[in-house]
C-alpha positions, 0 to 999 in steps of 0.5 A, spaced: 496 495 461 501 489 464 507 494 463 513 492 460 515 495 467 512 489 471 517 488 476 517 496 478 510 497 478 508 495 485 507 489 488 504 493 493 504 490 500 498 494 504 496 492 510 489 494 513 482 492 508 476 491 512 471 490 506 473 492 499 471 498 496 468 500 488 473 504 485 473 510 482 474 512 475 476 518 472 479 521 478 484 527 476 491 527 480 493 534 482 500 537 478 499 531 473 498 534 466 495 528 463 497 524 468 489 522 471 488 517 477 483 511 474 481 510 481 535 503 524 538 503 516 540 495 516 547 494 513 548 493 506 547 486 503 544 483 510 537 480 510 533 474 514 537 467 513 532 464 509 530 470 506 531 471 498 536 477 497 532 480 490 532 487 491 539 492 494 536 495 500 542 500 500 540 502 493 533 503 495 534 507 501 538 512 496 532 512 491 527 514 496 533 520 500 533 521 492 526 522 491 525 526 498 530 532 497 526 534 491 524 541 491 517 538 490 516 531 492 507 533 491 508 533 484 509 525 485 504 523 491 498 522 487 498 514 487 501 514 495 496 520 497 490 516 494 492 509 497 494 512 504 487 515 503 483 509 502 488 505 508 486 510 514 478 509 510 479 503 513 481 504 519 476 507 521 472 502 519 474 497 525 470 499 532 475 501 537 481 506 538 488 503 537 492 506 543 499 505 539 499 504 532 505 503 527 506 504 520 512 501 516 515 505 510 511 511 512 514 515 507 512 522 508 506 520 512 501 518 507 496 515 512 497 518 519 495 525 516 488 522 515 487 518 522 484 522 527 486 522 535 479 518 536 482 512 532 489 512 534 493 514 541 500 515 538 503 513 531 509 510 530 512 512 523 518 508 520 522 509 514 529 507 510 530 514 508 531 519 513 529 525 508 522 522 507 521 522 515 525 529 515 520 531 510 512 529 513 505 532 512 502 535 517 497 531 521 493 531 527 495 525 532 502 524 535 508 521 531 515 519 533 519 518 527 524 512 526 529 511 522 529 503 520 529 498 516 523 494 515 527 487 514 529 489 522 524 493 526 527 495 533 521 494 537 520 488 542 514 484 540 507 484 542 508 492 542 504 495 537 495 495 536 495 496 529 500 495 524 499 499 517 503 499 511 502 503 505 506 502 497 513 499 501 513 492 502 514 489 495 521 491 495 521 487 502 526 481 501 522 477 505 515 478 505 511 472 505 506 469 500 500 471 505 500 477 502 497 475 494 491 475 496 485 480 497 487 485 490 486 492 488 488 496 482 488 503 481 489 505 474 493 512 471 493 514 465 499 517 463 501 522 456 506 516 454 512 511 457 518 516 459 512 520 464 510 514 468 518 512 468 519 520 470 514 519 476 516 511 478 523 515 479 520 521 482 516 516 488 523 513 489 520 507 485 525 506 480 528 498 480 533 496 485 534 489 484 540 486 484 540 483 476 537 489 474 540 493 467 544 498 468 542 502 461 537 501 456 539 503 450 536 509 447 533 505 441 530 500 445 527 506 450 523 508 443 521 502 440 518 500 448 514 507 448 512 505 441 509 498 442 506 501 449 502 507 445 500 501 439 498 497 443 495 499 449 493 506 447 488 510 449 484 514 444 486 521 447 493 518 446 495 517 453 497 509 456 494 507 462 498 503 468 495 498 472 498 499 479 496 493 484 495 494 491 495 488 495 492 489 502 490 485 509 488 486 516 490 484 523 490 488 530 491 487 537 485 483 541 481 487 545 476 485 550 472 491 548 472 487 541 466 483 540 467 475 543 464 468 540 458 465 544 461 460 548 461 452 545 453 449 546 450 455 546 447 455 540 440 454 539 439 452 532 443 447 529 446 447 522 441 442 521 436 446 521 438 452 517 436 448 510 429 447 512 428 456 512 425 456 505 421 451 507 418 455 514 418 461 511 414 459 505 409 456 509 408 462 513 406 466 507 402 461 505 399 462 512 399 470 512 
């Protein structure tokens, strides 16, 4: 289902893709009832000068200290764990060891859990919310937690190998238009419309953006819930959710990395490949 809630489901900004992987369907989540898996702090208001100022980054920063401080955060980590999963998956697919690696909106450290210290040297964690850096899982490799915002980084440049970022940047003002390409979708099917808004809440997902409504009705929330069941109703009678997951990949050259032959040094021309077919059919004709 294209949700009704399209603005608070996730524009996902995910760096790291190597190669597309099937999804799997049917995957239960861990703690979610019906729910099952188909598949420095800037000041408030400021932002890039060319950037669009859409989302409230204050309000954002609160939403996700918010989600932090529950007593069972795991509850809600189902979609972060899975995609944190699949990120670092594709980390490993890339022949090299990245001595400095950073991971911008880290949350609670979704993908450095899964890296090992063959991979990557030392991990820099990023996040607006002090209490998701407070609050990390346990990992392997050695992190240091910052405190930041991703509009305003506090690192010089060129310093980092690799770069990641997992379920955080589409509540990023200024995010380039390069990252609507290379989509994955994850799907979750939910008993009804108030639990997936329960666990968008429980993510520290809820909307921020400035010309959201304060209130919704009661009334509205019901007809909303009513609509979703009739008109994208499974037949168990759970609504399934489509979560879009936007990745790309970039990383730090180095020499070890295989390089391109030099300019000349062909030995076919371009020319040349249209005749294949016609040499390989004549050699079977000949064997």
């Amino acid at each position: 289902m294209r949700l009704l809630y399209r603005r608070e489901m996730l524009r996902l900004g995910v760096l790291c893709l190597w190669r597309r992987r099937p999804l799997v369907f049917g995957v239960p989540a861990k703690n979610l009832g019906l729910r099952k898996v188909a598949s420095g702090v800037s000041p408030p208001g400021s932002t890039s000068p060319r950037a669009l100022n859409i989302f409230d980054r204050d309000l954002k920063r609160k939403q996700k200290n918010w989600a932090a401080r529950q007593p069972e955060p795991m509850k809600f980590d189902y979609l972060k764990e899975e995609v944190g999963s699949r990120i670092a998956d594709r980390v490993y697919d890339i022949a090299r060891k990245f001595s400095l690696a950073l991971d911008v909106g880290c949350g609670r450290g979704y993908i450095a859990q899964h890296l090992n210290k063959e991979t990557v040297g030392k991990f820099f964690q990023v996040d607006i919310a002090e209490n998701a850096l407070k609050n990390t899982l346990e990992m392997e490799i050695p992190t240091v937690s910052v405190l930041a915002d991703e509009e305003f980084l506090p690192f010089r440049e060129n310093t980092f190998d690799l770069v990641v970022s997992s379920l955080s940047l589409h509540w990023v003002n200024d995010l380039p238009r390069a990252l609507e390409q290379d989509t994955d979708e994850i799907q979750v099917n939910y008993p009804g419309m108030f639990e997936l808004m329960e666990d968008l809440q429980g993510m520290g997902e809820s909307n921020c953006a400035w010309n959201r409504k304060a209130l919704l009705h009661r009334d509205t929330m019901l007809a909303a819930a009513a609509v979703y069941g009739e008109m994208y109703g499974n037949e168990d009678g759970s609504v399934p959710a489509t979560y879009q997951i936007y990745y790309m990949i970039g990383w730090k050259y180095h020499d070890s990395q295989a390089q391109p032959a030099e300019r000349g040094s062909a030995t076919v021309s371009f020319g040349e490949l249209g005749k294949i077919n016609n040499l390989m059919s004549q050699e079977k004709k000949s064997q």
